[in-house]
N, C-alpha and C positions, 0 to 999 in steps of 0.2 A: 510564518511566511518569510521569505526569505526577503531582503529589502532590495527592490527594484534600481540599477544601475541607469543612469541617464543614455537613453536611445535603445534602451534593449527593451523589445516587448517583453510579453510572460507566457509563461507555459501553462498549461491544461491537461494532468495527465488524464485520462479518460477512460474508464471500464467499460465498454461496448453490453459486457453480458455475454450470457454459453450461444446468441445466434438470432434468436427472433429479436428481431427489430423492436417488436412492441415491451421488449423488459428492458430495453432502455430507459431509464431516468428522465423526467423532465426536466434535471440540471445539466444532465449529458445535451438534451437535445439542444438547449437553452444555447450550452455554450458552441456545439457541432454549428449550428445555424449562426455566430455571428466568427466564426474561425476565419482566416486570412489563409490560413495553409492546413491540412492534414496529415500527418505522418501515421501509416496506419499496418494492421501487422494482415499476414496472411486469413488469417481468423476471422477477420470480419465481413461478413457476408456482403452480395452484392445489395440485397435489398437494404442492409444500414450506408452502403456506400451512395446507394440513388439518394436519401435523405441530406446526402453534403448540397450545400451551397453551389450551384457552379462556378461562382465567381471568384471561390475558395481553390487553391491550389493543392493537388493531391499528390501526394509520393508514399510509396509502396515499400515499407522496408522488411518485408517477409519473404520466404520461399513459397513459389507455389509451381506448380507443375516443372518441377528439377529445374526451375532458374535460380538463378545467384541470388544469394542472400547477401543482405550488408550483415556486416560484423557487431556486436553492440557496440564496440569502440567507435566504429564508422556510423552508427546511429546516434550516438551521443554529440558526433562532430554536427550529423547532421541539422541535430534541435538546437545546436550550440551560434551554427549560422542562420536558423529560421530566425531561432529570437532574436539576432542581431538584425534581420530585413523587416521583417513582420510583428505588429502589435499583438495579433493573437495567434498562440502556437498552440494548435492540440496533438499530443500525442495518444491514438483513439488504439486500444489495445481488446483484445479478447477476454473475455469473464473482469478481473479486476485486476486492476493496477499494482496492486499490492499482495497477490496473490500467485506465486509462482510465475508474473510476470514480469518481472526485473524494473520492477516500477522504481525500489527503491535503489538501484543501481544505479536509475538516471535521475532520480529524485538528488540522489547526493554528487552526481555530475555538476547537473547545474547549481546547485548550491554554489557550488566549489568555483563557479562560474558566477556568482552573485546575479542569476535570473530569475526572478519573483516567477514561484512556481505554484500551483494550486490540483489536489486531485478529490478527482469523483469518482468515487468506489462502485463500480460495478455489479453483478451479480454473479458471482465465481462458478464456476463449472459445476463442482461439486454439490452447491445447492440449486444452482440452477435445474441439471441433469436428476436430480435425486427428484425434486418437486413435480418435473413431469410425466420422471415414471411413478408419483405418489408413493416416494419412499420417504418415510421419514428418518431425517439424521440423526434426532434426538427421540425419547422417548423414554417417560419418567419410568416407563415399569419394563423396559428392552435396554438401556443404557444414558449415563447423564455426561457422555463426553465423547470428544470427536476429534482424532488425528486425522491430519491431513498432510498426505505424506507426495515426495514428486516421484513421477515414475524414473526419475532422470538425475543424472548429477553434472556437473560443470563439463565433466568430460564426457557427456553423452551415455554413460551406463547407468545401472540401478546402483543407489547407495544407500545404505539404511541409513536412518535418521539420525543425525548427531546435534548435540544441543538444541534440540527444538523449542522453539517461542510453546507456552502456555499462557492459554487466556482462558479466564475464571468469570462467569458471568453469575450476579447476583451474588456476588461473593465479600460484601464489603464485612457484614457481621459475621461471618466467618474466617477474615481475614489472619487469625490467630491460631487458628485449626490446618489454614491450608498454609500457612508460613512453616509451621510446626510441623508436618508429611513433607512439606519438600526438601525442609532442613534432616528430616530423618532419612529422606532417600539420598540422601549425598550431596544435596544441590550447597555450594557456596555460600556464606549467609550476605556475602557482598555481590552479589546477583541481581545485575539491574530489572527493576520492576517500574515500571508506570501505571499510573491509575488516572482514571477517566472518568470524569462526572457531567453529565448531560452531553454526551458525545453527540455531533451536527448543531446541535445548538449552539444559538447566540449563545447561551450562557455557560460553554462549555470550559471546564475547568481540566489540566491535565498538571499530573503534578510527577517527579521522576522521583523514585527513592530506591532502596537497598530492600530485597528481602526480609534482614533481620526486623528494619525498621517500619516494613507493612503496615503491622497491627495496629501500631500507634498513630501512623497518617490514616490508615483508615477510619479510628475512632473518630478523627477530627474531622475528616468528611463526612461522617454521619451526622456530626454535629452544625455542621457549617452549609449542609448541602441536603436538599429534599426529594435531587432526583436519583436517577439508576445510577450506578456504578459499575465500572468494567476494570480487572486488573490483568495487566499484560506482564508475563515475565519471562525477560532473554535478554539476552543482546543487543536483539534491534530497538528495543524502546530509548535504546542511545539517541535514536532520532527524534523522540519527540519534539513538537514544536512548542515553543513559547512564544512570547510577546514581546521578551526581550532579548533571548539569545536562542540561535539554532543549535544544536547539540548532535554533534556528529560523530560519525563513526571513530574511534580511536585507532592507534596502531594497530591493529590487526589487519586492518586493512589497507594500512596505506601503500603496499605496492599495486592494489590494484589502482587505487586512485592516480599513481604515475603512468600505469600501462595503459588512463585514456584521456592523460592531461595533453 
C-alpha cells in the first residue's frame, strides 16, 4: 500500500460486478456506505447507485446516452483532487477493477501521486455473465484454462493479443513443468513472475521472481507455507505490492506516465 501523504485522503478502487446489486461484495458495500465522494463509470446500474450514501457526493465519469466522457487523463486529475478534499475516495467501476478496467492505469497514477490506495476486486463480466447463463469457464474434462481477451485496443479496434499475463492456479508443485513449456515456447527466462500465497488473507505472502527462478521459490513456499498458491506471469506482476517497497512499472511506460502527470 502506498504510504499515505499528510492531508490526502485514500482511494478505494471498487468492482461494482457484471450489474445486479446483490453480487456486490460485503467489502464493496462496507466501504460504498462510509465514501465521502463516488467517482463511478457508465456501467453501474441505477439500483447499485440508489445504495450510495446521499450525503456521499457523486460524479459520473462515463459516457452514456452520447454525452461527453472525461478522458482517463481527466479522471485521473479528477481522483487526484477528490483525494486532496475528501478522506474517503472510491472509485466504483463495472465487473473488476483489474480487469479490463484501467484499474491499474490509475492504480499507478496515484501511486506516482503518493495517495494511499486500496482495491476490491469485483466479479468480472466474464464469470459474472458466464454463471448466469450456467456456463462453466473451466471444466476438468471440456478444458483446464481460460483466455480472456478485450474486444478493444487502446485505439478503439480489435487487436489480438500480445504479451498476455498467465496465471497458473494450483500450480505450485508443478512449477517446474510449467517454467519448462513456457521456456520452450519462447517466453524469456527473465520474465517477471509473482507468486501468491493465501491471497486476501491476513497471512498473505506475495513474493516477485524471474521465470527461470520459479521452481526453486516455489519449493520454498511449499515448504514455508500450507496454503493455496497462485503464480502470475507478465509484466504487470512489476506492480506487486509489498510491505516495504511499491514496484512499479518500468520504462516501458513512462511516456504514458508524462501524458497524465
Amino acid at each position: 500500500m502506498s504510504t499515505k501523504t499528510i492531508n490526502n485522503g485514500q482511494v478505494w478502487l471498487v468492482g461494482a460486478g457484471p450489474g445486479d446489486p446483490e453480487l456486490l461484495t460485503l467489502k464493496a458495500m462496507r466501504v460504498l456506505h462510509e465514501a465521502d465522494i463516488v467517482l463511478y463509470d457508465s456501467l453501474i446500474s441505477e439500483d447499485i447507485l440508489a445504495m450510495l450514501p446521499k450525503r456521499c457526493v457523486r460524479l459520473h465519469t462515463g459516457k452514456r446516452c452520447g454525452q461527453h466522457s472525461m478522458s482517463q487523463p481527466d479522471i485521473h486529475q479528477a481522483l487526484l483532487s477528490a483525494a486532496r478534499k475528501y478522506s474517503r475516495v472510491v472509485r466504483l467501476k463495472g465487473g473488476d477493477p483489474f480487469m479490463f478496467g484501467r484499474g491499474g492505469e490509475e492504480l499507478e497514477f496515484l501511486r506516482k501521486h503518493q495517495i494511499a490506495t486500496h482495491v476490491i476486486p469485483g466479479i468480472t463480466a466474464a464469470a459474472g455473465c458466464a454463471a448466469s447463463a450456467q456456463i462453466p469457464l473451466t471444466h476438468r474434462d471440456f478444458g483446464n484454462a481460460l483466455i480472456i481477451h478485450s474486444g478493444r485496443s487502446r485505439l478503439g479496434e480489435y487487436e489480438v493479443s500480445h504479451n498476455p499475463t498467465r496465471v497458473f492456479y494450483m500450480g505450485l508443485r508443478q512449477a517446474g513443468q510449467i517454467t519448462g513449456q513456457l521456456l520452450m515456447d519462447g517466453m524469456a527466462d527473465d520474465t517477471p513472475v509473482a507468486l501468491i500465497v493465501n491471497g486476501t488473507l491476513a497471512n498473505q505472502a506475495v513474493y516477485n521472481t524471474t521465470l527461470v527462478a520459479l521452481p526453486q521459490l516455489a519449493d520454498s513456499c511449499l515448504q514455508e507455507h500450507d496454503g493455496p498458491g497462485l503464480i502470475i506471469v507478465g509484466e504487470v506482476t512489476r506492480f506487486a505490492q509489498h510491505a516495504d517497497v511499491d514496484t512499479m512499472r518500468h520504462n516501458t511506460l513512462e511516456s504514458d506516465q508524462q501524458a497524465v502527470a
